[in-house]
C-alpha positions in Angstrom: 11.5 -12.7 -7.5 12.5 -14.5 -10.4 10.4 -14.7 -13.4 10.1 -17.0 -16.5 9.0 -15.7 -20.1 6.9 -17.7 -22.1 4.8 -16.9 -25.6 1.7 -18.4 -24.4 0.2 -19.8 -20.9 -2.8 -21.9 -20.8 -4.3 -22.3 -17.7 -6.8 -25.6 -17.5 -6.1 -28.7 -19.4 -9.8 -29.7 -20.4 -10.7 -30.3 -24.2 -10.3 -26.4 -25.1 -7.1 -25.6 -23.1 -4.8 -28.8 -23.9 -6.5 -28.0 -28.3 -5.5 -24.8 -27.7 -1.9 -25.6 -26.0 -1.3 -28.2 -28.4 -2.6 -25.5 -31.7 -0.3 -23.2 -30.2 2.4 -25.1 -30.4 2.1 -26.3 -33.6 2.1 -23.1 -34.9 5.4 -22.8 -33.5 4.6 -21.0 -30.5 6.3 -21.8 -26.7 3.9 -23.0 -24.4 2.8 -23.8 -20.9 -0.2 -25.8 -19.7 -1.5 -25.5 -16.3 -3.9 -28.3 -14.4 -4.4 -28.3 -10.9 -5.6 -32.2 -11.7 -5.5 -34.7 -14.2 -5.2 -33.7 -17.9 -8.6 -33.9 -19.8 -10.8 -31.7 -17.4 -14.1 -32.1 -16.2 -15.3 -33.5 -19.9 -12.7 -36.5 -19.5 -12.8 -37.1 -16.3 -16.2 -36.2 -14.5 -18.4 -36.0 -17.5 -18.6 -36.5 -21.5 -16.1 -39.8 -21.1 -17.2 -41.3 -17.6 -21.0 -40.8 -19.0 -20.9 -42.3 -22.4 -18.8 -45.6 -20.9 -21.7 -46.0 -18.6 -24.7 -45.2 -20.8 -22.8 -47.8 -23.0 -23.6 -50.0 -20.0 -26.7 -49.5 -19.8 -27.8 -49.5 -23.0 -26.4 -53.1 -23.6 -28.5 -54.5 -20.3 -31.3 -52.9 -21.9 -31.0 -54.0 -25.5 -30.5 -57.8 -24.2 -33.7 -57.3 -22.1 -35.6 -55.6 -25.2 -34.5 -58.1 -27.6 -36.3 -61.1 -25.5 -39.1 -61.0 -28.0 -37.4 -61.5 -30.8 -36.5 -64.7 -30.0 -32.5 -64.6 -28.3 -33.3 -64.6 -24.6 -30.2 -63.8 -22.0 -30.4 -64.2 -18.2 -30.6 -61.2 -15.8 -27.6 -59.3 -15.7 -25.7 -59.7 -12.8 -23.7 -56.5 -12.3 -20.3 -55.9 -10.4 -19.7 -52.5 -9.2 -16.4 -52.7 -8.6 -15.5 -54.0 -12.3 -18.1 -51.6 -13.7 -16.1 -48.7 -12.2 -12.4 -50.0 -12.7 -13.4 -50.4 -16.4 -14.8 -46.6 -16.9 -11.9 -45.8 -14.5 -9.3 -46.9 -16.7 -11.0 -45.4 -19.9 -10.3 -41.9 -18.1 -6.5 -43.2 -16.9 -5.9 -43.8 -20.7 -7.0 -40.7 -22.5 -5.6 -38.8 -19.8 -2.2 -40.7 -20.3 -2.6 -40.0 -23.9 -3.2 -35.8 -23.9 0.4 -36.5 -21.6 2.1 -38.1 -24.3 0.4 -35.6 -26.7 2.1 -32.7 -24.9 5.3 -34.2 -24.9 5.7 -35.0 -28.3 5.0 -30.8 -29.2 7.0 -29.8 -26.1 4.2 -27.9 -23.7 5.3 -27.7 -20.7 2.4 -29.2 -18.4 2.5 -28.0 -14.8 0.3 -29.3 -12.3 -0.4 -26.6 -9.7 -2.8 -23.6 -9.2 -2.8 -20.7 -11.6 -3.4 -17.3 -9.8 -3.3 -13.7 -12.2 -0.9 -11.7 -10.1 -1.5 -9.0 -13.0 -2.1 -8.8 -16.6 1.1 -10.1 -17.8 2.3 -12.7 -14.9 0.6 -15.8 -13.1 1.9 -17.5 -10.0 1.4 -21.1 -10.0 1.0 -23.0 -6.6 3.0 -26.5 -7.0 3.6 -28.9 -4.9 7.6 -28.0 -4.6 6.3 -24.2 -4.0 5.4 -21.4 -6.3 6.7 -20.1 -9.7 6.1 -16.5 -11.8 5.7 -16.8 -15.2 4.9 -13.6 -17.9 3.4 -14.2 -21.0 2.6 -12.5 -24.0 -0.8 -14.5 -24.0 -2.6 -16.0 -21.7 -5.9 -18.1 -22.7 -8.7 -19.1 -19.8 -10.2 -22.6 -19.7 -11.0 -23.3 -16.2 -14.5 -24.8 -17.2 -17.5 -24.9 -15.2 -18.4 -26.8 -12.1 -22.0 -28.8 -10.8 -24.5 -26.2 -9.6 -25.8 -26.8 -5.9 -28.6 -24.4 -5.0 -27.7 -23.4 -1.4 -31.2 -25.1 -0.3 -29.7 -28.3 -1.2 -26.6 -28.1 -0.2 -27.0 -30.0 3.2 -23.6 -31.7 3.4 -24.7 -34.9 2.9 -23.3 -37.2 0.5 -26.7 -38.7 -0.3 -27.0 -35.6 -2.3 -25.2 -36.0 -5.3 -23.9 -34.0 -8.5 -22.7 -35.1 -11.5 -19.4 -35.7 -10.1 -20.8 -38.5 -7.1 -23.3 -39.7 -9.6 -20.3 -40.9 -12.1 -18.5 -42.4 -9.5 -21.5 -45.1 -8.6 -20.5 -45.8 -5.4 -24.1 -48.5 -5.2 -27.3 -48.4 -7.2 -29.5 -46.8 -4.6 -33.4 -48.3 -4.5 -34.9 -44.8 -5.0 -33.4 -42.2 -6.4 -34.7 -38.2 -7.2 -33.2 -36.3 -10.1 -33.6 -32.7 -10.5 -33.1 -31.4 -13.3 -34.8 -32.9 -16.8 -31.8 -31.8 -19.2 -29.4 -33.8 -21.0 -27.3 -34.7 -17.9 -30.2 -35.2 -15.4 -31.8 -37.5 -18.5 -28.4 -39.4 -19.4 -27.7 -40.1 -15.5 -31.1 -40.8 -15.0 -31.2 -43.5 -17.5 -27.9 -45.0 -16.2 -29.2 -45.3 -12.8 -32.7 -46.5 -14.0 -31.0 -49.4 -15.8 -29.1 -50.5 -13.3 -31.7 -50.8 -10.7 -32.8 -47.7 -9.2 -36.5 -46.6 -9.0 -36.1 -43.0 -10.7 -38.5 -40.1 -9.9 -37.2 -36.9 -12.2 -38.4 -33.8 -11.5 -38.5 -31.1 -13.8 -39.3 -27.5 -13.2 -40.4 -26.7 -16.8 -43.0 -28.0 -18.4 -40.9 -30.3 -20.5 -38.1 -32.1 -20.7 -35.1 -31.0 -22.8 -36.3 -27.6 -23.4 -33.4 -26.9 -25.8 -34.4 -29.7 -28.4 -38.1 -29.3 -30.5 -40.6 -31.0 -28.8 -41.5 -33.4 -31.3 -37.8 -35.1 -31.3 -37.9 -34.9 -27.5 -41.0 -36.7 -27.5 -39.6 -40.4 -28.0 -36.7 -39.7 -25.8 -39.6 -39.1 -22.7 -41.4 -42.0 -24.2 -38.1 -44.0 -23.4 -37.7 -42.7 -19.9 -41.6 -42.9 -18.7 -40.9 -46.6 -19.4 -37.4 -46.9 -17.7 -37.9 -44.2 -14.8 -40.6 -44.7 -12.4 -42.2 -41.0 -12.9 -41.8 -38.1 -14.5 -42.3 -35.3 -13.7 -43.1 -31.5 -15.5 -43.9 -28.5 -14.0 -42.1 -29.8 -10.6 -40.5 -27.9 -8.1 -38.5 -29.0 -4.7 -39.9 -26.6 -2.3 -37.2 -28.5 0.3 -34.8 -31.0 1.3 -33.9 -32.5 4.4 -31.8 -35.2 6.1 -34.2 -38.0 7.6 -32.3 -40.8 9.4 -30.7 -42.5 6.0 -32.8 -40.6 3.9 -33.4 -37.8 2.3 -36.6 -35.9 2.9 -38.3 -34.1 -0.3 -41.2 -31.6 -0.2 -42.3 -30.9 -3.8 -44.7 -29.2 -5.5 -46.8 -30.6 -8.5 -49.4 -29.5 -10.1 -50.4 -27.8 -7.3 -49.9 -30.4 -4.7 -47.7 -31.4 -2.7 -45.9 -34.0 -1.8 -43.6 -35.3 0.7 -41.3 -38.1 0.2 -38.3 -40.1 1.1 -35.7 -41.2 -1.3 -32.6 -43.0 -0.7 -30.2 -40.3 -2.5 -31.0 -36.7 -4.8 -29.1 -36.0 -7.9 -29.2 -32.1 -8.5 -28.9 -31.5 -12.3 -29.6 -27.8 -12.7 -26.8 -26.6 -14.6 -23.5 -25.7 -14.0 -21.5 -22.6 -12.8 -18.8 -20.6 -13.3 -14.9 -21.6 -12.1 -13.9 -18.1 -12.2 -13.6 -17.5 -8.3 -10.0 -17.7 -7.2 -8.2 -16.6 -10.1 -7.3 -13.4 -9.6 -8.6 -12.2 -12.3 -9.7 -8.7 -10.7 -6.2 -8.1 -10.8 -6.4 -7.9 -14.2 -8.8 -6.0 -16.7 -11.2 -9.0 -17.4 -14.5 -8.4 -16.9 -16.9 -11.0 -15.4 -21.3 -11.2 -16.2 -23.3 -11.3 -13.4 -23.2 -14.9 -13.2 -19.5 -14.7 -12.9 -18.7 -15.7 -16.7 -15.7 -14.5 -18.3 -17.2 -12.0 -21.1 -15.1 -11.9 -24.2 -15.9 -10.8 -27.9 -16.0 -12.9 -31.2 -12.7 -13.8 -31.6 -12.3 -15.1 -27.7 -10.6 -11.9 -26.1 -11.3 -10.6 -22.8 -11.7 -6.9 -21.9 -7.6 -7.4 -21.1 -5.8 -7.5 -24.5 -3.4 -10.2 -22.8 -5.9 -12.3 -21.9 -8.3 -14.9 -23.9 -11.0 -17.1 -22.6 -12.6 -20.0 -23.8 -15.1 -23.2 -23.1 -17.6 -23.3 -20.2 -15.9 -20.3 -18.8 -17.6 -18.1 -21.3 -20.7 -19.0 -20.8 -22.8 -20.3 -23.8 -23.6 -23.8 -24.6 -21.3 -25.8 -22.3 -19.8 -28.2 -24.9 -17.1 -29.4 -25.5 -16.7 -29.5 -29.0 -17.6 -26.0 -28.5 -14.6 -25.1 -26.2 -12.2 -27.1 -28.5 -13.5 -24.6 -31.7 -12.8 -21.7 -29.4 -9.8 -22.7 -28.3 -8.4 -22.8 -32.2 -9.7 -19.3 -33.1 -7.4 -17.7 -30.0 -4.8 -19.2 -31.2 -5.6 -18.2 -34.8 -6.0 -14.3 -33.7 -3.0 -14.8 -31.1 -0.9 -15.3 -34.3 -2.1 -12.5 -36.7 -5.3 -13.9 -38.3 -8.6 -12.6 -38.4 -10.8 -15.7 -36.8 -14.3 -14.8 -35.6 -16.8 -17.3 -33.7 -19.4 -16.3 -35.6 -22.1 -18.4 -37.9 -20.9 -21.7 -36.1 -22.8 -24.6 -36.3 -22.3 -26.3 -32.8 -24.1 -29.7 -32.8 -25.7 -30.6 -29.4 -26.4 -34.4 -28.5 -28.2 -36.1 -25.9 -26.6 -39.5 -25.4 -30.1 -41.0 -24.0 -32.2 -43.6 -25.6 -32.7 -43.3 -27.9 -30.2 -40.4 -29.0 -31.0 -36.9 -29.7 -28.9 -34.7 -31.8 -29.6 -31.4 -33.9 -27.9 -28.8 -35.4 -28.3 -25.3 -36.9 -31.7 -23.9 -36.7 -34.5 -25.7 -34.3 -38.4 -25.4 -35.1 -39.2 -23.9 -31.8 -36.4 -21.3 -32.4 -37.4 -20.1 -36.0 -41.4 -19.5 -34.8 -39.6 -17.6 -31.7 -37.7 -15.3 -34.0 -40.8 -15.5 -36.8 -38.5 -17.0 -39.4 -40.6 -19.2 -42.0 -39.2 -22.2 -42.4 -40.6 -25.6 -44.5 -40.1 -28.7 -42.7 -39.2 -32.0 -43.8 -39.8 -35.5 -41.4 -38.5 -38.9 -42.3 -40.0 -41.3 -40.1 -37.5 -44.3 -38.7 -40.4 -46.9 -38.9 -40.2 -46.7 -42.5 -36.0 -47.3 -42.3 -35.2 -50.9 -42.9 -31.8 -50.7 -40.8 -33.7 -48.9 -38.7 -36.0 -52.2 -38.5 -33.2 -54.7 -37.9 -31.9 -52.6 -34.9 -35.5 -53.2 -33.8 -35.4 -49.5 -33.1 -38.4 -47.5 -35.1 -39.3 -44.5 -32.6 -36.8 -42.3 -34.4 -36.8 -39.4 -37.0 -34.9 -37.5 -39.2 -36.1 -33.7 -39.1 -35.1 -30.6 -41.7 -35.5 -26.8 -41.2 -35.2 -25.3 -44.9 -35.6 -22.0 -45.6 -38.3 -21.8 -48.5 -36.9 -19.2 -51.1 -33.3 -21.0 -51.8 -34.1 -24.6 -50.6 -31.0 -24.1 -47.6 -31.2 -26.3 -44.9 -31.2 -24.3 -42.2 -30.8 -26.5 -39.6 -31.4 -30.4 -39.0 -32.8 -32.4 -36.0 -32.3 -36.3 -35.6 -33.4 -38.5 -32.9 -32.7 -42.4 -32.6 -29.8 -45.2 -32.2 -27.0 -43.1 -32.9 -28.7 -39.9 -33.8 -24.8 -38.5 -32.4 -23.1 -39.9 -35.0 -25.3 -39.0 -37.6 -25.9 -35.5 -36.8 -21.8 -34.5 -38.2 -23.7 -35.0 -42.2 -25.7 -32.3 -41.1 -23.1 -30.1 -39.5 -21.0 -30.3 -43.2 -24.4 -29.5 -45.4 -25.7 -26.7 -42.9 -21.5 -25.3 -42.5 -20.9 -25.5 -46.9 -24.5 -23.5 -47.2 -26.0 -26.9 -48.8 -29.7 -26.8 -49.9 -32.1 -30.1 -49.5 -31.8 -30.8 -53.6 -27.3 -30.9 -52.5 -28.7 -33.9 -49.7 -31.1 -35.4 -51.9 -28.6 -35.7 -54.8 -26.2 -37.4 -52.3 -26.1 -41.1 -53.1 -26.2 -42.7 -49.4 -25.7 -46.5 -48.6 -28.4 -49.2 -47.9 -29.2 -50.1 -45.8 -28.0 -47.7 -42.8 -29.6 -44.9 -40.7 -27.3 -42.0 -43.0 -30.3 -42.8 -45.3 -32.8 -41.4 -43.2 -31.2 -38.1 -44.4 -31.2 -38.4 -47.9 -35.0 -39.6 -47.7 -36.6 -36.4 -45.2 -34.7 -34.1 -48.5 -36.4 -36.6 -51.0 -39.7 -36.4 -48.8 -39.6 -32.2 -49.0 -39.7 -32.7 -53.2 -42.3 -35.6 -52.5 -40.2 -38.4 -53.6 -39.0 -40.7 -50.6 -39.4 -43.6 -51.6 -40.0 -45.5 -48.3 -42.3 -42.9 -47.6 -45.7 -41.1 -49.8 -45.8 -37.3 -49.8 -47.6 -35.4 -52.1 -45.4 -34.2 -54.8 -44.6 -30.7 -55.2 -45.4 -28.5 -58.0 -42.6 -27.0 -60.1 -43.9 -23.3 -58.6 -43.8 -24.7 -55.0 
């Protein structure tokens, strides 16, 4: 049985694995990249990409519906499913195309195939032309996660959609239940509310976005109670059933319950582990209970060989999270001491409006009795805010009172995800509120927003009247 040496192996070409291929081989190392489908994983090509092109969508029929009353008036929009979906399509062909090229150009070696852990030093990859042994002196994990399916609603019926169907929009079905109130239940929902579909979401919790502070989460549900048909809090699906060409939902609600019919389900409850399949127990990696790959600070697995990164791991399932972890493995696979540790990871919620924060959150600093000052610029008082017509927003910061540090920063409106990276810089350099304040920011444009919740902390916004503090405050 022959075998091929290589330095590194990377098995799973989504936003960590092909960073952390392409890192690797910068750094001069040899490298193979494994993807049993298209380059970009499940970010490129059944979620971040495919989502954003058709929230893009939406959010244009919605602004030319919205912007009626100010006086420029279109026609309904008349949409084509088939052009819709050959448009995001291509998006994906592209970017995919691209990571190819990308490869190339450093010389990794991408195979397309199934990676198997015969042991800690060799995986078999399943090709179509047959099967190949490779040893390695590393090997790093990023097989990502997939759509959880409760086993209560997995009936086998396509009217019961993940993320995965959703994305595809095969038709814009009449009424459609979403499980699940976070950020992909909420950007999905949107989509499909846009485009036609009466939208019932159903959350379990008692609010939507648990992860964000409720007051920046509040004009995000605003948004939705006016696009969706119902929301819902506190929700649970006691069952599902198939009913003719329908889907039959018992649910309980404060206490009630009710039984309806909907046209198709999206489940949104998370995602899980792809760590079944591997082989990994022939290895020394250790798996949670959930069937995450546990690994220490600086990405390793229990088997000194082996690294993992991304969804794998566990943790916030980002990918700009996946993509940092990828770079630190490489970093300690050549020598270097690189820890994830004191990371600012920015999360975003591509709704509408956007929500984005970083660092610290409100709701976390009372959990862990930190004291904290905060600092609220409201949008209605932005005048580019004004010309976007789009005032429900606001500009949030978490200081920490005894050195003025921003601690963490919270942002939600028309392109709260672009804005949020100012805050990742300030929080990541150790700034303090006078560091933003002091920052000259142009005018008109949202970045201002920033500048003015530090001005408002010292009592200074202009756009805004807070009582001035005291030299001794």
């Amino acid at each position: 049985m022959e075998k091929i040496k290589t330095e590194v192996i990377v098995v799973g070409a989504g936003p960590g694995g092909y960073t952390a291929a392409f890192y690797a081989a910068d750094r001069g190392k040899k490298v193979i990249l494994v993807e049993q489908e298209r380059l970009g994983g499940v970010c490129l090509n059944r979620g971040c990409i495919p989502s954003k092109a058709l929230l893009h969508a939406a959010k244009i029929i919605i602004e030319t519906q919205e912007f009626s009353k100010n006086g420029i008036q279109f026609g309904p929009p008349q949409i084509d499913l088939e052009k819709l979906r050959s448009w995001k399509d291509s998006i994906l062909l592209k970017l995919s195309q691209g990571v190819g090229m990308l490869a190339q150009r450093r010389n990794v070696q991408v195979i397309k195939g199934r990676a198997y852990f015969e042991d800690s030093k060799t995986v078999r990859i399943e090709t179509e032309e047959g099967q190949k042994f490779y040893t390695y002196d590393y090997a790093i994990i990023s097989v990502g996660s997939k759509p959880a399916m409760p086993r209560a609603f997995d009936l086998g019926n396509p009217r019961i959609m993940t993320s995965t169907e959703a994305l595809n929009v095969e038709d814009i079905p009449e009424n459609l239940l979403v499980i699940g109130g976070g950020y992909i239940g909420m950007e999905l929902g949107t989509v499909y509310s846009i485009l036609g579909s009466k939208v019932v979401l159903a959350e379990a919790l008692p609010s939507i976005l648990a992860g964000a502070d409720p007051d920046l989460a509040k004009p995000v549900a605003a948004r939705a109670k006016k696009n969706f048909q119902e929301i819902r809090v506190g929700a649970k699906v006691k069952d599902m059933s198939t009913a003719g060409k329908k889907i039959r939902v018992i649910m309980e609600v404060d206490g009630q319950t009710k039984d309806e019919l909907y046209d198709k389900v999206l489940v949104a409850v998370g995602r899980a582990s792809n760590s079944e399949n591997l082989g990994l127990e022939n290895t020394l990696v250790q798996l949670d209970e959930r069937g995450f790959i546990k690994v220490n600070e600086h990405q390793q697995t229990d088997d000194p060989n082996i690294y993992a990164i991304g969804d794998i791991v566990g943790g916030a399932m980002l990918a700009h999270k996946a993509t940092k972890e990828g770079r630190i493995a490489v970093e300690v696979i050549c020598g270097e001491a690189s820890t994830f540790e004191d990371i600012i990871i920015p999360a975003v919620v591509f709704t509408e409006p956007e929500l984005a924060w970083c660092g610290l959150t409100e709701a976390e600093a009372k959990s862990k009795g930190i004291q904290v000052e905060v600092s609220k610029f409201p949008w209605a008082a932005s005048g580019r805010a004004l010309t976007f017509d789009k005032i429900d927003g606001m500009t949030k910061l978490i200081v920490e009172p005894e050195t003025e540090r921003v601690l963490g920063i919270g942002i939600v409106g028309h392109n709260a995800g672009e804005l949020i990276a100012e805050g990742v810089v300030l929080i990541e350099m150790g700034g303090t509120v006078r560091d933003l304040a002091e920052c000259v920011h142009p005018h008109p444009t949202l970045s201002e927003t920033l500048m003015e919740a530090a001005e408002a902390f010292y009592g200074y916004a202009t756009h805004i009247y807070t009582r001035p503090k005291k030299p001794s405050e």
